[in-house]
C-alpha positions in Angstrom: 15.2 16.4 -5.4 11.7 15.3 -5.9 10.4 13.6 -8.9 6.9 11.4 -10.2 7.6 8.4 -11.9 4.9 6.0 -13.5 5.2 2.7 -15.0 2.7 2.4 -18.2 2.4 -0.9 -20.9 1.0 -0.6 -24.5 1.3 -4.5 -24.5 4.2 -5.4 -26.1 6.9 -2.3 -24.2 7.0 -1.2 -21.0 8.4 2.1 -20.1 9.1 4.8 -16.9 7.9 8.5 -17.6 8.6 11.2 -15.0 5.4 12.8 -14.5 5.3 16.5 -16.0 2.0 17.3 -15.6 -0.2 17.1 -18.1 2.2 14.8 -19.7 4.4 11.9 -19.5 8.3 12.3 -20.9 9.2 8.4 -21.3 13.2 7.6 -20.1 15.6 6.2 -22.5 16.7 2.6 -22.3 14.8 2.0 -19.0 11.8 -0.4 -19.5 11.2 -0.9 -15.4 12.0 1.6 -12.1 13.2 -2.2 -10.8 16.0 -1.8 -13.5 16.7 2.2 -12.6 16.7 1.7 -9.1 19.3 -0.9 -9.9 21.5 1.2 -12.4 21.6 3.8 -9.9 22.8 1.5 -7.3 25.6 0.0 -9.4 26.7 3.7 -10.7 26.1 5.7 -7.0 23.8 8.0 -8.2 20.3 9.6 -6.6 16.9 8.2 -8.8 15.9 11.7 -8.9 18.7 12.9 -10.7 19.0 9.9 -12.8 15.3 9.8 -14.4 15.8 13.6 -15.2 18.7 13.0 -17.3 17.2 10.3 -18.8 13.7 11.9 -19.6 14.2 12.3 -23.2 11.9 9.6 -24.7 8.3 9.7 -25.9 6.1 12.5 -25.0 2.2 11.2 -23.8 -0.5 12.9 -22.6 -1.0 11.8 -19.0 -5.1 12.6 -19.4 -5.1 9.8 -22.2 -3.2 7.3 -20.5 -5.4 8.0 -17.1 -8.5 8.2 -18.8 -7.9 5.0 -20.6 -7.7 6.7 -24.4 -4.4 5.8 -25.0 -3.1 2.5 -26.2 -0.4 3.0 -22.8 -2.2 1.6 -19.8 -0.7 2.6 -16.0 1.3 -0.6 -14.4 1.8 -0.8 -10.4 4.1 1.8 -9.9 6.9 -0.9 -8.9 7.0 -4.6 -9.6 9.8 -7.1 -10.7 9.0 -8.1 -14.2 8.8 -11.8 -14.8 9.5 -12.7 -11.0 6.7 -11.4 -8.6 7.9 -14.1 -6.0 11.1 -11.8 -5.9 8.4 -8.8 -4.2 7.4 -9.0 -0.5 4.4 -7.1 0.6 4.0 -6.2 4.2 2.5 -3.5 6.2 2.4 -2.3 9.8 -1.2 -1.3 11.6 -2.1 0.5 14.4 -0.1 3.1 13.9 -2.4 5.9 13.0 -4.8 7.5 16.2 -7.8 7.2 14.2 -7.2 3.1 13.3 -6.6 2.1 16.9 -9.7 3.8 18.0 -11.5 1.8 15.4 -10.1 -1.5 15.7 -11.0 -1.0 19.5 -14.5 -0.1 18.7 -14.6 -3.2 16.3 -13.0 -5.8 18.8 -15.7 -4.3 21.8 -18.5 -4.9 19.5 -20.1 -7.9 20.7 -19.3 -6.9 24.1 -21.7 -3.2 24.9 -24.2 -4.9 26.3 -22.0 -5.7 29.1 -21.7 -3.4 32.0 -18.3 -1.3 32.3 -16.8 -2.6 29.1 -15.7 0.5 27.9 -13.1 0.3 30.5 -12.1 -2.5 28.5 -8.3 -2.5 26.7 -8.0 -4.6 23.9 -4.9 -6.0 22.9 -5.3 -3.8 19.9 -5.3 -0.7 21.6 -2.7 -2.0 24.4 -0.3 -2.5 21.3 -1.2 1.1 20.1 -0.6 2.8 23.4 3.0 1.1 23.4 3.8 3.1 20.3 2.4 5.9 21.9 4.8 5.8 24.6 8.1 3.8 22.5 7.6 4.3 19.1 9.4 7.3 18.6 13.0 6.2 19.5 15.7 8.7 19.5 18.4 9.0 17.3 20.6 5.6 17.5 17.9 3.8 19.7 15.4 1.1 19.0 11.5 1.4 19.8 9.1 -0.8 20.5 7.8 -3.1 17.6 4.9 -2.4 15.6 2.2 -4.6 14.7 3.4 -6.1 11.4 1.5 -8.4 9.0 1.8 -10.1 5.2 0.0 -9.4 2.0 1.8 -12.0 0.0 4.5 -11.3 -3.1 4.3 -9.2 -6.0 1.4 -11.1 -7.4 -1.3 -9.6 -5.2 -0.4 -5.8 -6.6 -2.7 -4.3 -8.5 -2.1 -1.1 -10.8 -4.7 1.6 -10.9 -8.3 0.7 -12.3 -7.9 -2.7 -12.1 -10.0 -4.7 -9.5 -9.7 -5.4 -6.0 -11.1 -8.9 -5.3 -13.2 -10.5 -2.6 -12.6 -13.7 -3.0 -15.1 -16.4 -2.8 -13.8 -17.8 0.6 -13.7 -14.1 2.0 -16.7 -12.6 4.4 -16.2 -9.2 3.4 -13.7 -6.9 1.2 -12.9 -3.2 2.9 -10.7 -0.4 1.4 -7.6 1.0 3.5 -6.4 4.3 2.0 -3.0 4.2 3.0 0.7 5.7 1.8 3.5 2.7 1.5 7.3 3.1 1.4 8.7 0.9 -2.0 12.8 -0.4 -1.2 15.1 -2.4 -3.1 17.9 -4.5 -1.4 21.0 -4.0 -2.5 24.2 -7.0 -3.1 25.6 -6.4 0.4 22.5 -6.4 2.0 21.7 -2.4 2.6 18.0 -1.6 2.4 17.4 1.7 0.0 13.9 3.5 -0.1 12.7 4.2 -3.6 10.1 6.3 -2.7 6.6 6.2 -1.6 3.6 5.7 -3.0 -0.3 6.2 -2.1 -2.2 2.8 -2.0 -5.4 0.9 -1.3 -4.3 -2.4 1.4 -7.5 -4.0 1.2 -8.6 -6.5 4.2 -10.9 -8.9 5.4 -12.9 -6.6 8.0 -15.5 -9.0 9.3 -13.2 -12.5 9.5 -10.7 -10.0 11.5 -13.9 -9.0 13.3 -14.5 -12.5 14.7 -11.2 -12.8 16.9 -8.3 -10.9 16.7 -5.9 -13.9 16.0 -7.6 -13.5 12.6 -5.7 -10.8 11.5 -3.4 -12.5 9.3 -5.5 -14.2 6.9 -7.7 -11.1 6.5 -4.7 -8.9 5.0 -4.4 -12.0 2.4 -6.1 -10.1 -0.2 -5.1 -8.4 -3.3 -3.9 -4.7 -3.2 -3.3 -0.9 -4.9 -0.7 1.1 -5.7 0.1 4.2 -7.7 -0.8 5.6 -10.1 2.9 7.8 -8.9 6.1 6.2 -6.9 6.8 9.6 -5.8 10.8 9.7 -5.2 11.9 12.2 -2.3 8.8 12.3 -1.1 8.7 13.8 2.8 7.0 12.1 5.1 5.7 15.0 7.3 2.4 15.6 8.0 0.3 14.3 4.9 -3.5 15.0 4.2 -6.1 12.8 1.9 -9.1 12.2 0.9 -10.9 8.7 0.6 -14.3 7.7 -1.1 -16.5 5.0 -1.9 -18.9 5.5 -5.2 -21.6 3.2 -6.5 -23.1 3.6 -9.6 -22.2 7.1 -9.8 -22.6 8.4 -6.3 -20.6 8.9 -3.4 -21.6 6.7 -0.9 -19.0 7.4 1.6 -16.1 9.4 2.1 -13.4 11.1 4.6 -10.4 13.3 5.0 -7.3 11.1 6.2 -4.1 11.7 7.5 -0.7 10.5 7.0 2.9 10.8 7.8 5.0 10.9 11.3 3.4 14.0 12.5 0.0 12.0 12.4 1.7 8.3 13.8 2.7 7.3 16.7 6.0 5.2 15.5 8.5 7.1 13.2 9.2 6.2 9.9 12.9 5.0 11.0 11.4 3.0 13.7 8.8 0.7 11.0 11.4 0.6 8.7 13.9 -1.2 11.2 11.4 -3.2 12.8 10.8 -4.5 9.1 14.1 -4.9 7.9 15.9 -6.5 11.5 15.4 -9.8 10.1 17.8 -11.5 7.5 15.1 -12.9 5.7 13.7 -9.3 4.6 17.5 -8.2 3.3 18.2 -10.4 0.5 20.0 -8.6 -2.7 17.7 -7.8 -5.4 14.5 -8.1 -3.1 11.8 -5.8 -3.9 9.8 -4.7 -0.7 6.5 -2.9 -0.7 5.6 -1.3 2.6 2.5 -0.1 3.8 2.2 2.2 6.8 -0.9 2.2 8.2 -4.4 3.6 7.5 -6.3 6.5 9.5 -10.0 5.9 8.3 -11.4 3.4 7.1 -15.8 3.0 5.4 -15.9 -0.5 8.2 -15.7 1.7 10.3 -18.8 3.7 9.6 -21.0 0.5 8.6 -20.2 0.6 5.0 -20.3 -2.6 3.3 -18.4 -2.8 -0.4 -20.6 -4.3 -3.2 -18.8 -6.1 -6.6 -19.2 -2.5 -8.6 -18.1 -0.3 -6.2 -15.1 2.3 -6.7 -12.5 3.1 -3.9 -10.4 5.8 -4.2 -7.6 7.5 -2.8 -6.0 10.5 -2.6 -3.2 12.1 -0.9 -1.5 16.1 -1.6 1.4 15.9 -3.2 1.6 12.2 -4.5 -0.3 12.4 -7.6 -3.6 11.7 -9.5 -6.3 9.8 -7.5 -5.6 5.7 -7.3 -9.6 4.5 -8.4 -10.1 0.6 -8.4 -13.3 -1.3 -8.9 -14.3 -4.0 -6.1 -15.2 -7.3 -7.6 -16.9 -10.2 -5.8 -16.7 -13.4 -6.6 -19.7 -16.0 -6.5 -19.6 -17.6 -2.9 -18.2 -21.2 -3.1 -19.0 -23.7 -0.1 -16.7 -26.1 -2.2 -13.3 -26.9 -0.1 -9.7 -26.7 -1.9 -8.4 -30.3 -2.5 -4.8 -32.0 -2.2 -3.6 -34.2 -4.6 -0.8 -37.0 -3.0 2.0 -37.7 -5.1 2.9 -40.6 -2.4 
């Protein structure tokens, strides 16, 4: 069974509501999806069938709270309250056609002048082509390994309408319309999927740009998720839509795609490359997953100003996730360590 599930704050309470569209239906005695992803772990029961029961709270309109009329304001869709360190954020890239033709365009950049480069294979696309051909295992087998990078913990999750940052060390600040996969560990170990939701990764395009070793401390960046953790969502063949506005206007936008049926590693496949290590299965972790992106404005030139509004939208995962982009002032100024020797 499928079912929406938001997290909203007036200040003071925090609550779930299953998403009934146009309004919200709070659940009773459940303040976090953290805590009902937990109860329904410790009593064997599905999330879905859980936050239906329960969904006899509060009734809101969801136009207030998304428009920003309502004293409720929309959280991340998943978090730990209290303990953000407890909340790993991760992803996988090059597993979407249209990202491994662009990061192979952006690595060849400096290099067209050059005779015969387009024969050129970048260790970007040689790591795509190896999920082409491996990262689809059958049923009971292991493919090849994905490319996988960090984000940090829960700290770097932003909800809906809240501001992606380029921070003042940064070169540059680019959206990455994506879908992500939210799992909570349970006491003996056993990974469990919450759901998915749709998200903005945000990444450092231009350091990345420079060499590809980069690539690590350009995904160190804040991120977006929500406004829905849709629970039972399929992860077929998924289509979206991404834009950039500025001061009113669409600047730039796309239709993306999403799910297996446009990916070259299968959802079973990321997940276990993710979860093989010990370190990713401790009990009560929170880990937020994202998948990969299709299209991305870098691609086409587009440079993000502070001001700015990405959004993202995919069919059957819920309202649009909008964020601002905010730059902060350039500092030349270097961080500095204190001894305690």
């Amino acid at each position: 069974m499928r079912v929406s599930l938001v997290q909203i704050s007036n200040g003071t309470e925090r609550r779930v509501a299953v998403v009934d569209e146009p309004q919200l239906r709070c659940l009773e005695g459940i303040s976090s999806v953290y805590e009902l992803a937990q109860r329904c772990l410790q009593r064997s029961v599905f999330m879905s069938a859980e936050a239906g029961r329960i969904a006899t709270g509060e009734t809101l309109s969801y136009d207030e709270v998304y428009d920003g009329r309502s004293a409720w304001r929309l959280l991340t869709p998943i978090d730990i309250p209290g303990e953000p360190s407890r909340l790993l954020v991760a992803g996988t890239g090059l597993t979407h056609l249209g990202s491994a033709r662009q990061r192979q365009a952006m690595h060849l950049a400096d290099q067209k002048a050059e005779p015969k480069k387009e024969e050129v294979l970048t260790d970007s696309m040689r790591m795509f082509q190896w999920g082409v051909e491996n990262g689809r295992p059958t049923d009971g087998q292991i493919g090849i390994a994905p490319e996988w990078f960090y984000k940090g913990d829960g700290s770097c999750l932003r909800a809906p309408f809240e501001p992606l940052d380029i921070p003042s060390h940064a070169e540059d600040g680019g959206e990455e319309a994506e879908l992500a996969g939210m799992y909570l560990i349970a006491p003996d170990g056993m990974p469990f999927r919450i759901g998915i939701a749709q998200g903005n990764e945000f990444s450092d395009h231009k350091f990345e740009k420079r060499n590809y070793l980069n690539l690590a401390g350009s995904k160190l960046r804040s991120c977006s998720l929500g406004p829905e953790l849709i629970v039972g969502a399929k992860f077929g063949d998924i289509r979206g839509h991404v834009r950039i506005e500025r001061k009113g206007t669409t600047l730039w936008e796309t239709e993306i795609a999403s799910g297996e049926a446009n990916m070259c590693h299968s959802l079973g496949n990321l997940e276990h490359h993710h979860f093989k290590f010990a370190g990713h299965r401790l009990p009560g972790q929170i880990h937020v997953h994202f998948f990969g992106a299709d299209a991305l404005s870098f691609g086409a030139g587009l440079v993000l100003e502070d001001g700015d509004i990405a959004e993202v939208r995919f069919e059957g995962f819920g309202r649009a996730l909008r964020n601002p982009i905010h730059e902060d002032v350039k500092s030349k100024q270097p961080v500095r360590v204190q001894s305690l020797a």
